[in-house]
N, C-alpha and C positions, 0 to 999 in steps of 0.2 A: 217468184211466189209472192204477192200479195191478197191480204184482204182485209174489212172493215167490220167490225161488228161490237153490238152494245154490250159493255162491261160487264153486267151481271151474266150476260147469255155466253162468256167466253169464261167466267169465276167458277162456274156450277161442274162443267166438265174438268173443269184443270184441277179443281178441289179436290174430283171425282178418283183421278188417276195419279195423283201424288201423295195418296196415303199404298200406293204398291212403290211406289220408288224410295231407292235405298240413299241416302248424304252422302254416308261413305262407301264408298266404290271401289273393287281393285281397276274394274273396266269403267273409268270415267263418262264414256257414254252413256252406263245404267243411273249415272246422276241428272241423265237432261231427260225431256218430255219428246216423242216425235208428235210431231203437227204434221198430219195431209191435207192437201187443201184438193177437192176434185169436184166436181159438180153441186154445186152449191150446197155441198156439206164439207163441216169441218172434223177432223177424226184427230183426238188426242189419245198418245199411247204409253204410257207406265208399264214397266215390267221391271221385275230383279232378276229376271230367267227363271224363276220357278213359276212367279205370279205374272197374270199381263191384266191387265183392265183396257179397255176402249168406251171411248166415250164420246159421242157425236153431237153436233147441233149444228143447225141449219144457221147457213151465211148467206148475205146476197151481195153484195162485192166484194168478187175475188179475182185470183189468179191461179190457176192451178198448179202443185208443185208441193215438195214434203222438204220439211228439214228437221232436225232435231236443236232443243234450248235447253239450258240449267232449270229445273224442275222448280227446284224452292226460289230462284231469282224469277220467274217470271208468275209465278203465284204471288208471290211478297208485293211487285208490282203492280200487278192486279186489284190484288188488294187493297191497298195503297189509293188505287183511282178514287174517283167520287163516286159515288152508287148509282149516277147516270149518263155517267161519260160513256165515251165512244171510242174504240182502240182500233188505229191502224198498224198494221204489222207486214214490212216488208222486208226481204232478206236483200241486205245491199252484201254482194262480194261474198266473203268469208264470214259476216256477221247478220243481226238482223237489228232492225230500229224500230222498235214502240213507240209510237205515239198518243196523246192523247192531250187534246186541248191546250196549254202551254209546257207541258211535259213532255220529253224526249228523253230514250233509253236506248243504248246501245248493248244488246248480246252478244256472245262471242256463242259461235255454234258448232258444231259437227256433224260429218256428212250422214244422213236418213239411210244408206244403202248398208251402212254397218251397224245399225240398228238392230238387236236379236228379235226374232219373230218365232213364235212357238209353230209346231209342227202338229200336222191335220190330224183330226182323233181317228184312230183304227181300232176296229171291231165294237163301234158304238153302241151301248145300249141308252136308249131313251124312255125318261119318267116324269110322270106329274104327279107337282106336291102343290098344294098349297104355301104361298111366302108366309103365311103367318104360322102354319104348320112345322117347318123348315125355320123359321126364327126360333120357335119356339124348343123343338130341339137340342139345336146348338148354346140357347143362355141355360138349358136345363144342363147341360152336362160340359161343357167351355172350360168351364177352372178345374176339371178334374186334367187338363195334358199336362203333360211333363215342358219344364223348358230347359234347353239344354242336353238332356239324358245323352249319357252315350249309346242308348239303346235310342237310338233315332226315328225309330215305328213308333216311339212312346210320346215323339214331339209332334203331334198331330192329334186327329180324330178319325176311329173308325165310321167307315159308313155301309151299314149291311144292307143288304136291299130284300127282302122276303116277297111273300107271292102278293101281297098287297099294303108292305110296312115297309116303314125308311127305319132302321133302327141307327142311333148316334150312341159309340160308347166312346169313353176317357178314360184313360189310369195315368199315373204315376211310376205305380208297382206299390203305392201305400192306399191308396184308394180309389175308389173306379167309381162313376157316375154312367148310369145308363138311361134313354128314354128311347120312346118310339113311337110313331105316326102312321097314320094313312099314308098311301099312295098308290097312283094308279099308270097305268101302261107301260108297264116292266116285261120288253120283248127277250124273251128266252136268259133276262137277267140277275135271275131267283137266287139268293144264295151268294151271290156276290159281295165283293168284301175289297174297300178300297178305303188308302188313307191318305188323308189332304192335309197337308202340313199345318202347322198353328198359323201363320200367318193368312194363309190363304181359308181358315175357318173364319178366321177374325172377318177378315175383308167381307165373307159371303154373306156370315151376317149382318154386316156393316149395309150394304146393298140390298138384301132380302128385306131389310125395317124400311123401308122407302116404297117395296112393291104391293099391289093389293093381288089378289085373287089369286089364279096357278101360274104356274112356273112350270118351264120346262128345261130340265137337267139332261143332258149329252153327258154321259159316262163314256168315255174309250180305256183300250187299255193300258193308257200311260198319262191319261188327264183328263181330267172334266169342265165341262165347260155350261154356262148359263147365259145365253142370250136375252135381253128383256126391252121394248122401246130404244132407249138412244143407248142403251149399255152391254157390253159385251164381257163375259170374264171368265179365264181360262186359268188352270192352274194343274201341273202338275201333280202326278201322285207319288206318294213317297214309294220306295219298291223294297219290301221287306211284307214280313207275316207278321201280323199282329198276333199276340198271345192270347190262347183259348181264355177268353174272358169270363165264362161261363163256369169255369172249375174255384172260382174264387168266390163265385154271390152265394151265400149261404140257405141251405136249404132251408126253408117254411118253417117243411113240417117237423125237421128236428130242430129247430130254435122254439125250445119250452120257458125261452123267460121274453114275456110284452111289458114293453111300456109304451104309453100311451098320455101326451103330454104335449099342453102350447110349445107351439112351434116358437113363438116371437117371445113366450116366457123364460123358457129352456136355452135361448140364443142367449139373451140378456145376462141369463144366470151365468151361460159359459162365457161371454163377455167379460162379466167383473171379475170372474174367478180367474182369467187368463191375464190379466194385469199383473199378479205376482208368480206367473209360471216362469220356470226357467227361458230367456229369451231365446237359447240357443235349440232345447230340443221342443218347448212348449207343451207339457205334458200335466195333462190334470188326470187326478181320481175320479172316477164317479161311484160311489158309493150309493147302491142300491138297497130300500126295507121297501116293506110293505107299505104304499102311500104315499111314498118320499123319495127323493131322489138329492143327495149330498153332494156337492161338486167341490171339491180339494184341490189346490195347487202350493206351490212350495217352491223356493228359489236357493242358489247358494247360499246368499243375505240371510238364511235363514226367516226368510219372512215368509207368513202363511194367509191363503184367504179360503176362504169356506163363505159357502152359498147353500141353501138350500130349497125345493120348492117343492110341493104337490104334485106327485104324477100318479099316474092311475095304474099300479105296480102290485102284485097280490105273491110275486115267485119267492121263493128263500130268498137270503141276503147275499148282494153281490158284490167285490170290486173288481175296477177294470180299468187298467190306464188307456185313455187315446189321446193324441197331440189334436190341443184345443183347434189351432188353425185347422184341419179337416174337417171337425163335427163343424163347426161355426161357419162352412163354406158351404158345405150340404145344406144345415139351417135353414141359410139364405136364400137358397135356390128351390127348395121343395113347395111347392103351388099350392099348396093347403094352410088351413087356421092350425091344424092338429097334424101329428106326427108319429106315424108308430119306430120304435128302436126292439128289432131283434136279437136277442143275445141268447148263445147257447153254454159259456163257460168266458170264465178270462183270460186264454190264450185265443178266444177266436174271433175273426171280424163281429163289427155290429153290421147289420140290414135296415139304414134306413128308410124309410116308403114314406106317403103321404100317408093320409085318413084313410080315403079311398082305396089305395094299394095300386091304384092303376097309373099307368104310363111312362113313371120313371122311378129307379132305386139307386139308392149311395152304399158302397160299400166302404167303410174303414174300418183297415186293421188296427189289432189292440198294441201298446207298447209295455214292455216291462215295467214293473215300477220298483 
């Protein structure tokens, strides 16, 4: 197996496919990259066995033939070149040699045939979304998964498919993040309910900010997959039921107390005030009158900060703890200038919305105080 081709045209896929590959490895192969070399396309392939990426670009001197290389040594290399050099790469023996202009590199490699390769989608449904659609989703509701949880359906994102909606939700089990989009040509796959690990969210959107126009999503029932130009990317679904999501977002129309308040004032305000929250649970007051809105924190040190600021509040007086880092994370994510906060008592979640109300809502529960 050899072939020749310009640095930047061999940087772009490798960069592509080594944000799914794992350092550390129990299976040392999942630390190297496989290279195909076949009819004058080049195919690089990253996976961890849950995720796989593919990523292709045209060659014109080659030889045909696949091996696998150390993922982060031959991107470093790459790297490394000059932004117009030229890389020959041929597999001598047991290893391979990198060239480029007075630079030579010798890999050590592993055999392409014990390379894992994901398994064909069954019982496919196919959808079209728009990528900026499908972006747009996932940065809307992304910091709401769990990492780690031992409830393992929680280290992910659901993805509900309706008669003509992609719906994207998130929990923790402390607060949940929900949005929802268009989409179109969902064959008999109404109602369906699948969940794609955090990593392989991150990635999609990682790839989806790079595409324009629709996209076409390959749902089967053990992985999804998204083909687009020179990239390919398949990922496992986690297999478990996610929790009725639905029994948690609080109802409208019994939430009798609105507030109604800058989004980036209100942030700010819970900003300073979470400076002397306790570090370990993060828990401020919010103290609600008519007109005003009091934000309270308190630490062991005994040290205190109070904030206060104008919101457009008319209900009786309220308090209510929630742990700053949640509200501050919805905050930043809600796509309006203004922010409505529904609250029905202080033992119950707030409903955050935008102005509008439309397309996505943050739920966080209250804490003791």
């Amino acid at each position: 197996m050899r072939f020749s081709i310009d640095r930047d045209a061999l940087l772009k896929p490798l960069q592509a496919v080594h944000g799914v590959v794992e350092r550390r490895q129990a299976l040392p192969i999942l630390s190297n990259v496989l290279i195909q070399a076949q009819e004058g396309t080049l195919s690089l392939t990253g996976t961890d066995t849950e995720v796989e990426l593919v990523a292709r670009t045209a060659v014109g001197e080659m030889e045909a033939g696949e091996i696998t290389v150390p993922a982060r040594k031959f991107l470093d290399i790459c790297r490394a070149l000059p932004n117009d050099a030229n890389v020959d790469f041929a597999v001598d023996g047991e290893r391979v040699a990198v060239r480029s202009g007075r630079s030579r590199f010798t890999l050590t490699t592993l055999s392409a045939s014990d390379y894992p390769s994901t398994d064909e989608l069954v019982d496919a449904t196919r959808l079209k979304v728009g990528a900026d659609v499908l972006k747009r989703l996932i940065d809307l509701t992304q910091f709401g998964m769990a990492q780690q949880d031992v409830r393992y359906y929680l280290n992910g994102m659901l993805f509900e498919l309706g008669p003509e909606t992609l719906r994207t939700v998130a929990t923790d089990g402390h607060r949940l993040a929900l949005a929802e989009g268009p989409v179109e040509g969902i064959d008999g796959g109404e109602g369906r309910q699948l969940i794609l690990p955090r990593k392989a969210v991150l990635e999609l959107a990682r790839i989806v900010g790079s595409l324009d126009g629709s996209i076409e999503l390959v749902v089967g029932a053990n992985a999804i997959q998204l083909e687009s130009g020179d990239i390919c990317f398949t990922s496992k679904l986690i297999d478990g039921k996610f929790p009725d999501y639905r029994r948690v977002i609080p109802d409208k129309e019994a939430s009798d107390k609105t507030i109604l308040a800058d989004r980036e004032l209100l942030r700010s305000s819970l900003s300073r005030a979470a400076i002397l929250s306790n570090e370990k649970y993060r828990a401020v007051r919010l103290c609600l009158a008519p007109g005003q809105m009091t934000v309270v924190a308190s630490n062991p040190e005994q040290e205190e900060a109070e904030d206060t600021l104008e919101v457009d509040y008319d209900g009786e007086e309220l308090e209510i703890g929630f742990n700053v880092s949640y509200l501050i994370d919805a905050l930043s994510t809600v796509p309006s200038e203004s922010v409505q906060i529904l609250l029905t008592d202080a033992a119950s979640s707030c409903l955050i919305l935008p102005e509008e109300g439309e397309g996505c809502e943050y739920v966080v529960m209250p804490m003791r105080l």
